[in-house]
C-alpha positions in Angstrom: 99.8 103.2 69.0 96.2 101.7 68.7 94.7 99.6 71.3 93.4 97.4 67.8 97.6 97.3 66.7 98.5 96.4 70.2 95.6 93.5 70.5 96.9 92.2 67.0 100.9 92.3 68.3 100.3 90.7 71.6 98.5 87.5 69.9 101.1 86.9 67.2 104.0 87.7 70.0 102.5 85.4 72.1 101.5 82.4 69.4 104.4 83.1 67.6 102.6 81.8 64.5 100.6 84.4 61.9 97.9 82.1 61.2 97.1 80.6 64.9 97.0 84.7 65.6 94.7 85.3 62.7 92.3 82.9 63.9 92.6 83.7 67.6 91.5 87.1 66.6 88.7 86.3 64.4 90.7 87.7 60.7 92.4 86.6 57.9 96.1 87.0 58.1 97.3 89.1 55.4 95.7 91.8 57.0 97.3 90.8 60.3 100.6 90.7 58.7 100.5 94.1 57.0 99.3 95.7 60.4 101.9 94.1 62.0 104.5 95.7 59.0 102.9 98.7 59.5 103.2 99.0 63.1 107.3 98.0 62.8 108.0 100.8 60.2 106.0 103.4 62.4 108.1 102.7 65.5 111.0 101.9 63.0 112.4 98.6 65.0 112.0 95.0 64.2 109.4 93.0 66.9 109.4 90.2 65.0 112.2 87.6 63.4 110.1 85.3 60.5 111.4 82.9 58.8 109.5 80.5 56.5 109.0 77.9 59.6 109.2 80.1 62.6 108.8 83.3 64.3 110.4 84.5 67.1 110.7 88.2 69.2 113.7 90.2 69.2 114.7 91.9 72.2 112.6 95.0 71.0 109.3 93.2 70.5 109.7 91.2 74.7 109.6 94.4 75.7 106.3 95.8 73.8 104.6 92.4 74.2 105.0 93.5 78.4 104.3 96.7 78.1 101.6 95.9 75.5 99.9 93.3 78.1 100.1 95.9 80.7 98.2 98.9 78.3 95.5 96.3 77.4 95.0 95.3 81.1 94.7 98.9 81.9 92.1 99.3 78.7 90.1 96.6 79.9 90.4 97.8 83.6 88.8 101.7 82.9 86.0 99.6 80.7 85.2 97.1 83.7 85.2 100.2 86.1 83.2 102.5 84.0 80.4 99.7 83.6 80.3 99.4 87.3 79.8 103.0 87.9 77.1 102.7 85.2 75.4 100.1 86.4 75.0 102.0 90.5 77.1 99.0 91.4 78.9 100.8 94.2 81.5 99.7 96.5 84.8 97.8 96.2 85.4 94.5 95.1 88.5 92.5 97.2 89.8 89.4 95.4 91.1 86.4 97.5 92.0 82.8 97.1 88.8 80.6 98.4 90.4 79.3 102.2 93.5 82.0 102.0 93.7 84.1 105.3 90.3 83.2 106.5 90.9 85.3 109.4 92.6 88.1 109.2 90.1 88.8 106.1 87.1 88.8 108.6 89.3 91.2 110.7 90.1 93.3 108.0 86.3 93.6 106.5 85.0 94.1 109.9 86.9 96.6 111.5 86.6 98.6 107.7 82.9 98.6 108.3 82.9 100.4 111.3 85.2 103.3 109.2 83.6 106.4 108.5 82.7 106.1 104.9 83.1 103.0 104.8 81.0 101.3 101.2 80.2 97.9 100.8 83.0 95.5 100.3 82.2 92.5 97.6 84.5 89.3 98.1 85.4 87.5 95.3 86.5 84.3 96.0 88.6 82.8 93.3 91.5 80.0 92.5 95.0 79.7 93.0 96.9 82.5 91.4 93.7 84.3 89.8 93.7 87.3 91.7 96.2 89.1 90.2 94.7 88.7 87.0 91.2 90.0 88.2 93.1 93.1 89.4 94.9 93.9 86.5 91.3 93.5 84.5 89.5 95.6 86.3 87.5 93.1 87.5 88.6 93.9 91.4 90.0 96.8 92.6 92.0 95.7 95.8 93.1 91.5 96.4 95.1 90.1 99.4 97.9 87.8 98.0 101.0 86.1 98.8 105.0 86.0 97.9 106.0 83.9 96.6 103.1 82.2 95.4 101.6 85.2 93.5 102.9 87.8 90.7 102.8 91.3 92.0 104.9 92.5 89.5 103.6 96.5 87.9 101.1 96.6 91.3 101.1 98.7 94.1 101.7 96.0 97.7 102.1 96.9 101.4 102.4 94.1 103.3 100.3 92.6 106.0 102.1 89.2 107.5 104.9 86.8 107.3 104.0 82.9 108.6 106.0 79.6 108.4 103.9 76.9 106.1 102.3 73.6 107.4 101.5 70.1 105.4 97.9 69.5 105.7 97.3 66.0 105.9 94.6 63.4 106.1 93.7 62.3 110.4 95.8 58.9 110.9 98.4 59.3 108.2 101.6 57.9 109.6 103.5 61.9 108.7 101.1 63.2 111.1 102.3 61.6 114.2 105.9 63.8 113.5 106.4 67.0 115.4 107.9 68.9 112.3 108.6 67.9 108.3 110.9 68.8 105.7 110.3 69.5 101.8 111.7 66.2 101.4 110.0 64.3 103.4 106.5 65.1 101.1 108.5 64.5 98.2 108.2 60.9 98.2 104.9 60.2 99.3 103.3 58.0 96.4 99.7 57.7 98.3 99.7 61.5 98.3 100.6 62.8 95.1 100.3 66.4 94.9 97.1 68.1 93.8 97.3 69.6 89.6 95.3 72.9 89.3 94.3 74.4 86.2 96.9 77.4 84.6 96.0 80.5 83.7 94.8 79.0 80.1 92.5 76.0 81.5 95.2 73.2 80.8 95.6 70.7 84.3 99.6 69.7 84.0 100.8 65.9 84.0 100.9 64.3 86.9 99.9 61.4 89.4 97.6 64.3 92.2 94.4 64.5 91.5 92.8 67.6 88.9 91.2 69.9 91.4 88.9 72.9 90.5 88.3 74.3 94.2 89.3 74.8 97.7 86.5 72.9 98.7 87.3 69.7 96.3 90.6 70.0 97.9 89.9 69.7 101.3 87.5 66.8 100.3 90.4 65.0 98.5 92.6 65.3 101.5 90.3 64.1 104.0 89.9 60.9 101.7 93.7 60.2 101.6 94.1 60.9 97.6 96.2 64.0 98.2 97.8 67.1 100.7 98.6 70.3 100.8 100.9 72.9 101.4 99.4 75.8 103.3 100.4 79.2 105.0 100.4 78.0 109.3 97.3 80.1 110.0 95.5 77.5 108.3 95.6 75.8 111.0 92.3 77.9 112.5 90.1 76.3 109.5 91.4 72.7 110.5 88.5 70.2 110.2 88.6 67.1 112.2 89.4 65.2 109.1 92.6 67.1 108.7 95.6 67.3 110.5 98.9 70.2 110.1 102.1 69.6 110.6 105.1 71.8 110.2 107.6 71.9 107.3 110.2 73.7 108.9 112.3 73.8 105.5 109.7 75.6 103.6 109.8 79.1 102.2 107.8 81.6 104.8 104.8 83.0 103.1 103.7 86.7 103.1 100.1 88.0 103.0 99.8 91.6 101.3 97.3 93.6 100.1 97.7 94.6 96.4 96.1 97.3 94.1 96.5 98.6 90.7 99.0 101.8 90.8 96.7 104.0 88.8 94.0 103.4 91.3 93.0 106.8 93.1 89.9 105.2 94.8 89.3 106.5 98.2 87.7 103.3 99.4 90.6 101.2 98.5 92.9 103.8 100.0 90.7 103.4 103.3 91.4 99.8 103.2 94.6 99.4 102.9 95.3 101.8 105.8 92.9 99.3 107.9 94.5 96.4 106.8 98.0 98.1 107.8 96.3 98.8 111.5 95.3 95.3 111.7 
């Protein structure tokens, strides 16, 4: 298969509508529709289920549209890579969510420096769940991330740290006198509606919590009383004295590891890891 067929398959499989795909890619849809054909009769299965109003995957096409996301990803990946190396941008470049493991990151970057051949590590701080994607683009080559919060699915994980979580709440809110919390206890707190981030495709979901775009809009949201937080209990060490933590002994436990793409054979990532693993 082409990289060009596999571009045209995942938009249709993932609009599940020819002329929304058509668009998306910039073409006219006959085309689309005839490479589509095309690309059925050559693997000789059926992807695709059309009917006059609808189109849906069969159980053949769920499987190329994951496997076809994973062979773009990797395209894009060697073309982000190769650029780099073009460009004399040497080095690494570790992707972590903005306010995530503050700490041991500082360990981890600091103790890697003093490695032998150690190059320069570039941090790329990013949102809630982005990582992942940054990896599987190319566009890092190492992230530190956390089950169950992110997707490691098709990468290559050791990891690091397993922590309770804490609510972080705004100084003098009456929760923040308890010793511990449950889930349900932050359930039904109508003066602190939980914060709506952005998904992968820029939409904010409905809801009452404020739209937030950073960490640091976060933070500034909580300290006003409009919203709170559920964070991993290391947190704690980047406590303002606007903010106050308390333990939600109900909630899952959160584990930090360190992720790369399998096809990586980068010495400086390997390096890393192993650091990260004496930490």
């Amino acid at each position: 298969m082409e990289t060009r067929e596999l571009r045209y398959f995942v938009a249709v499989a993932e609009e599940l509508h020819f002329g929304r795909a058509a668009q998306r890619l910039g073409m006219a849809q006959p085309p689309l529709s005839r490479a589509i054909s095309q690309l059925e009769r050559r693997l000789g299965v059926v992807l695709l289920e059309r009917t006059h109003r609808s189109v849906s995957l069969t159980e053949a096409g769920a499987v190329l549209l994951h496997e076809g996301r994973t062979a773009l990803d990797a395209v894009e990946a060697a073309e982000q890579r190769v650029r780099r190396v073009a460009e004399g941008r040497a080095g690494i470049v570790l992707a972590t969510k903005a306010g995530a493991s503050s700490e041991l990151l500082a360990k981890l970057l600091h103790a890697y420096s003093a490695e032998p051949g150690a190059v320069q590590v570039e941090v790329l701080l990013c949102g809630p769940g982005e990582q992942v994607g940054l990896l599987r683009t190319g566009r890092a080559d190492v992230a530190v991330l956390h089950h169950p919060f992110d997707d490691t699915a098709g990468l290559d994980v050791e990891e690091l740290h397993t922590e309770g979580q804490v609510a972080v709440l705004p100084a003098g809110h009456p929760l923040t006198v308890r010793t511990d919390l449950r889930l349900g206890d932050l359930a039904d707190v109508p003066e602190l509606p939980l914060p709506r981030w952005p998904g992968p495709d820029g939409t904010v979901p409905p809801g009452a919590g404020p739209e937030v775009q950073s960490h640091a809009q976060l933070l500034q949201l909580i300290s006003l009383g409009r919203t709170l937080m559920l964070a991993p209990d290391s947190f704690r060490s980047q406590l303002r004295d606007d903010l106050v933590a308390v333990p939600v002994v109900d909630a899952p436990q959160v584990t930090t590891v360190i992720a790369w793409p399998p096809h990586s054979r980068s010495r400086a990532v390997a390096d890393l890891v192993r650091v990260a693993l004496r930490l």
